[in-house]
N, C-alpha and C positions, 0 to 999 in steps of 0.2 A: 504494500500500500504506500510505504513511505517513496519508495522508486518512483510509482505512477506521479505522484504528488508531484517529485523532483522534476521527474520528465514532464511534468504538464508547467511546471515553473518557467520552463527555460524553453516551453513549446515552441516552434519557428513557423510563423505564420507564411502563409503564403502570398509573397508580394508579386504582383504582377506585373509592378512595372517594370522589371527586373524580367521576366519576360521580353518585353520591351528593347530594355536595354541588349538584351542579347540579341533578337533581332539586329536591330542595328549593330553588333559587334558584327554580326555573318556579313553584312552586306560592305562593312567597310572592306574586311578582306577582301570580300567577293571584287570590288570596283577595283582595288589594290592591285588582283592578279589582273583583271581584265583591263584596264587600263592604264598601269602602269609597268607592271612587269613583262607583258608580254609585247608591249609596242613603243617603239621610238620615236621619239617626239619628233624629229627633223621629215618635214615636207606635209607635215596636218596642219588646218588651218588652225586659228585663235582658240576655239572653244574646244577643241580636241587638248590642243597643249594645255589649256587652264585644267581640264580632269586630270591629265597627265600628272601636273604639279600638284593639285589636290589629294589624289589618289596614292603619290609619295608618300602618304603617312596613314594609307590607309590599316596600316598592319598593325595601328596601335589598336585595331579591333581586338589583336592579339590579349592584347596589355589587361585590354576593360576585361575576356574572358577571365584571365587570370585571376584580376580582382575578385571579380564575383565568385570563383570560385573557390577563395582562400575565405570571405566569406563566408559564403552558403557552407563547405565541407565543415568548415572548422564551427560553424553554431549548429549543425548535425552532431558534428564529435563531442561537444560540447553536454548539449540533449540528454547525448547516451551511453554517458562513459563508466556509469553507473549499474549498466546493464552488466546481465555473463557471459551474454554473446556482442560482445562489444565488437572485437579484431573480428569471429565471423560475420557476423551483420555485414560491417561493413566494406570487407573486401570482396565475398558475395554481391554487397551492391554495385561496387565500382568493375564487378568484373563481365556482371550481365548488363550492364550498361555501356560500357566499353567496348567488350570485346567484341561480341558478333560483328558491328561492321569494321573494329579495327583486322579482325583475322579474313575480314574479304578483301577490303583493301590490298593490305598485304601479298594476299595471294595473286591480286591481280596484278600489282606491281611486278611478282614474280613471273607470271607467266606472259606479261604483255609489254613489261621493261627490259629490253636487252643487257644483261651485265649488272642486273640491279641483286643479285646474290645476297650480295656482300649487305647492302643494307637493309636487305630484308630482316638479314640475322638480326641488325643490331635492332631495328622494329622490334623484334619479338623478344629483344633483351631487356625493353625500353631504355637504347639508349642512345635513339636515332639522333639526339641533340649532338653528340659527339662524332657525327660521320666524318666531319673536316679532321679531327684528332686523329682518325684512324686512317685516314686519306681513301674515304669512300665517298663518292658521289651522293649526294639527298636527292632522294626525285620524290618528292611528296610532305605532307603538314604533319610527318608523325615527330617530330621533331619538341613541338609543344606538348603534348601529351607525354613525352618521355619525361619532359620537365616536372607536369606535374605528379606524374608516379614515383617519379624517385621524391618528389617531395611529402609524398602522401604515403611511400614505406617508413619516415620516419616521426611526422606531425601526429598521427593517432596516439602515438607511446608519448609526447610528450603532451598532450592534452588531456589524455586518462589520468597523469601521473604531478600534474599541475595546477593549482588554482588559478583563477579565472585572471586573478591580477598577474600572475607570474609569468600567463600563457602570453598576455599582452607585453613585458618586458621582454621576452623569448623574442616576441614577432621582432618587434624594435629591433633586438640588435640582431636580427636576421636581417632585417632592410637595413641597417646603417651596415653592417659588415659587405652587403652587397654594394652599395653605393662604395665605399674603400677600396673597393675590389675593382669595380668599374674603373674608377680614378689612376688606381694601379696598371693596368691592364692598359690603358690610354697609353701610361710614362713610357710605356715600351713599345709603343707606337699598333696595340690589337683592341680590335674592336667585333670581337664575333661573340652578342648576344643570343645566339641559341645555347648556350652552356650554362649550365644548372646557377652554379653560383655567380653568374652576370647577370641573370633576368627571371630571378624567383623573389624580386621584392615585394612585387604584384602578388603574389601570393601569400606572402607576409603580411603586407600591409593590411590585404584582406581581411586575414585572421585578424591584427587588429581591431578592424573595424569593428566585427564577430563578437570580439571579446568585450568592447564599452558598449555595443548593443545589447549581451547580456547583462552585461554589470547595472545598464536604465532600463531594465524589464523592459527591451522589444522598443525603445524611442528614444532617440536621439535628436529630442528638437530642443533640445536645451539652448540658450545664447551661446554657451561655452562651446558648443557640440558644430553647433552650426557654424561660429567663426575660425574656429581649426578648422572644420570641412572648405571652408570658401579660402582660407589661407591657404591649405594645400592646392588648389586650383591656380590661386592667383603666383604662387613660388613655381608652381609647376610651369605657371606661362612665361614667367619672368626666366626660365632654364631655357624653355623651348628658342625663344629670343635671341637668349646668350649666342645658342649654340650655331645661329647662321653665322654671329658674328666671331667667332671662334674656327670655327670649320672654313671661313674665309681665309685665315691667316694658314697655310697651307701645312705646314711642321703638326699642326696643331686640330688634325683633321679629327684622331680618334678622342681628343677631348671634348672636339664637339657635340661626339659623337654618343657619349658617354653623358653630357650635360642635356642633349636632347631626349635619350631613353629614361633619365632622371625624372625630365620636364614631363614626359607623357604620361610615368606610373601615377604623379603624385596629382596631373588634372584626372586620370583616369578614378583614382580612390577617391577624390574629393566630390565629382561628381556621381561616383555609385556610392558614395556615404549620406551626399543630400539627398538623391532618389528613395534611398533605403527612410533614410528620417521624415520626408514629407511624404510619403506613401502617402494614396488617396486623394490629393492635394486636386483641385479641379487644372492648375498648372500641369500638371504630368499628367493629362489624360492622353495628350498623342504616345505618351507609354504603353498606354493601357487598348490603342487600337488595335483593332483583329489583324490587318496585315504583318503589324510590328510582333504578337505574340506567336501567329503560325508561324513566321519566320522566326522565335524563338525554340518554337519545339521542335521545327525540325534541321534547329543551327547546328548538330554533331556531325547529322551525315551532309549537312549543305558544305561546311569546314571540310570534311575529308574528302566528297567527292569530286568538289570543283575546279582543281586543277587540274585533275583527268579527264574530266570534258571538255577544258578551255584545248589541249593539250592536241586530244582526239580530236576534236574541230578544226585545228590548225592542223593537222595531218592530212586530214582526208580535202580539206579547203586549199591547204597553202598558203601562205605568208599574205597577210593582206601589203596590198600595195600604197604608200604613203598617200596622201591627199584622198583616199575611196571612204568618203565621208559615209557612202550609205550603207559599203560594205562593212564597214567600221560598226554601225548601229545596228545591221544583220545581226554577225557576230556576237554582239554585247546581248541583244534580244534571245536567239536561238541557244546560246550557251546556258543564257539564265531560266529558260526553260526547259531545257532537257536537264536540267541539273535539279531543279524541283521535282522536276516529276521522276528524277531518281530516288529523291529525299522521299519520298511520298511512298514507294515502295518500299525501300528500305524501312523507314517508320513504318507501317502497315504489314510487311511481310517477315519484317528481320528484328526492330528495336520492340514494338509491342510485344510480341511473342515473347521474345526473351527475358522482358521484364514482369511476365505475366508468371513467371520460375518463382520469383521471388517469393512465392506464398509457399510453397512446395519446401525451400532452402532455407528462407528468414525464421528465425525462433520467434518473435514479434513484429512483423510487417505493420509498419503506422501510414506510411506513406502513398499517397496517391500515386501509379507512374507519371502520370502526367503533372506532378508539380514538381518532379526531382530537376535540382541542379545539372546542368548537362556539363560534360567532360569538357575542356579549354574548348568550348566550343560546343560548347560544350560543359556540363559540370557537375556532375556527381557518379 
């Protein structure tokens, strides 16, 4: 009795806007790959190059996933750490939630990527973040997810084994040790954020957040609550700034480099710390629209499958030719629809199914599938 009590204390409601927000996290990537990594600005007119330069930073979609999910996991771990099937629970969830479309992926990388062996292995080691270390080629987004499994073999044992205030000191010097780290890494002239300890602040800071949303039972609209949030926004903007003008000075490219992935985590926590606190707010209702939350529930498989169809489209198409404005928005249109109605199968045929196990495996199943966190993209 006193357990249920506990876990109804620290219940984690389901916010929608947050939904929302994940939506938009997929779509930044989505524009990211389709507009900026796969095409070269030189010979498009004006409004092609402006997405072009917009789309440069679309990857901090990356960043927001992150957030949310160092949040949402960590006020789950949080919940239920009082349980005896705490470690089963939870890797059971992360593994029926995960894995089915990470192990087709995979497979299809395997059979459909020439010479892609080598990082399939490290996919299934999760430790596709480190392919440049091992001098393997990355040909896909598993890269993030590696980030947050290795962060997620070691955060359960220190949130079972931690109070609430301590778990939030922990996150801190997880994010300032990353930021030092960063800094470091710059002096010696590298800057490759897909490595665990460069780009798991996002994840920290999350937890964070996690942790002073339970410590105010579930609200965070305090004065105090809300000008930290809007200070980490406005430092974050104040980094982003820096960093063109740092990245100018040529010596000095990976500190910019470093001062802008700073600048992103800290608008990205600040603004899913106010969404989380004004939940409900009639301001955040374009959160809370239908387009923005189906495109949150099905951001795992939209994350993983879209650079295999941007990919397969240019294959079978052929290079668009600079200035083909119409085939340019062909392109952008056909890619984004056959990649939906991949998501849609996948969801319907592969992620429901598999989460529907959960009653069968879970010792206490509380949770709707459809309100869980999805995986970087994903989150739970």
């Amino acid at each position: 009795m006193e357990d249920s009590k506990e876990q109804a204390k620290f219940a984690l409601p389901h916010l929608r806007e947050l939904d929302g927000v994940r939506g938009i996290a997929v779509l930044l990537v989505f524009f990211h790959h389709v507009c900026f990594t796969s095409i070269q600005p030189e010979g498009w007119n004006s409004f092609i190059v402006l997405l072009y330069k917009i789309f440069r930073y679309g990857m901090s979609g990356v960043d927001v996933f992150f957030v949310l999910s160092g949040f949402l996991i960590t006020s789950l771990l949080i919940r239920a750490r009082r349980s005896n099937a705490y470690y089963r629970d939870f890797y059971w969830k992360r593994a029926l939630r995960i894995l089915p479309v990470y192990i087709l992926c995979m497979l299809g990388v395997l059979f459909f990527i020439p010479g892609s062996r080598g990082y399939v292995l490290l996919c299934a080691l999760f430790i596709a973040n480190f392919a440049n270390v091992f001098h393997v080629a990355s040909v896909g987004p598993f890269w993030s997810l590696a980030i947050e499994e290795q962060f997620y073999l070691i955060w359960p044992t220190v949130v079972r084994r931690r109070s609430v205030e301590t778990l939030w000191r922990w996150a801190l010097a997880i994010t300032i040790l990353v930021w030092v780290l960063r800094l470091a890494a710059a002096a010696i002239g590298h800057h490759n954020y897909f490595l665990t300890f460069l780009r798991c602040d996002g994840l920290s800071i999350g937890a964070m957040i996690a942790c002073r949303y339970q410590q105010k039972q579930n609200n965070l609209r305090s004065k105090g609550d809300a000008l930290a949030l809007s200070a980490s926004m406005i430092v974050g903007t104040v980094f982003c700034a820096l960093s063109g003008y740092i990245t100018s000075m040529e010596r000095h490219t990976a500190f910019g480099a470093a001062a802008e992935q700073t600048g992103i985590v800290l608008i990205c926590a600040g603004a899913i710390g106010l969404v989380i606190a004004y939940t409900g707010h009639p301001a955040l209702s374009p959160l809370r629209s239908a387009p923005l939350i189906f495109l949150g529930l099905i951001s795992y498989a939209l994350y993983m499958v879209q650079l295999y169809v941007i990919w397969s489209y240019d294959h079978l198409r052929g290079d668009l030719a600079s200035g083909d404005t119409s085939a340019y928005f062909i392109r952008l249109l056909t890619v984004f629809a056959i990649t939906i109605g991949v998501c849609l199968v996948s969801r319907y045929l592969i992620e429901l199914p598999a989460l529907s196990l959960r009653k069968r495996v879970l010792r206490h199943p509380t949770e709707s599938v459809f309100h869980e966190p999805l995986p970087v993209h994903h989150q739970k």
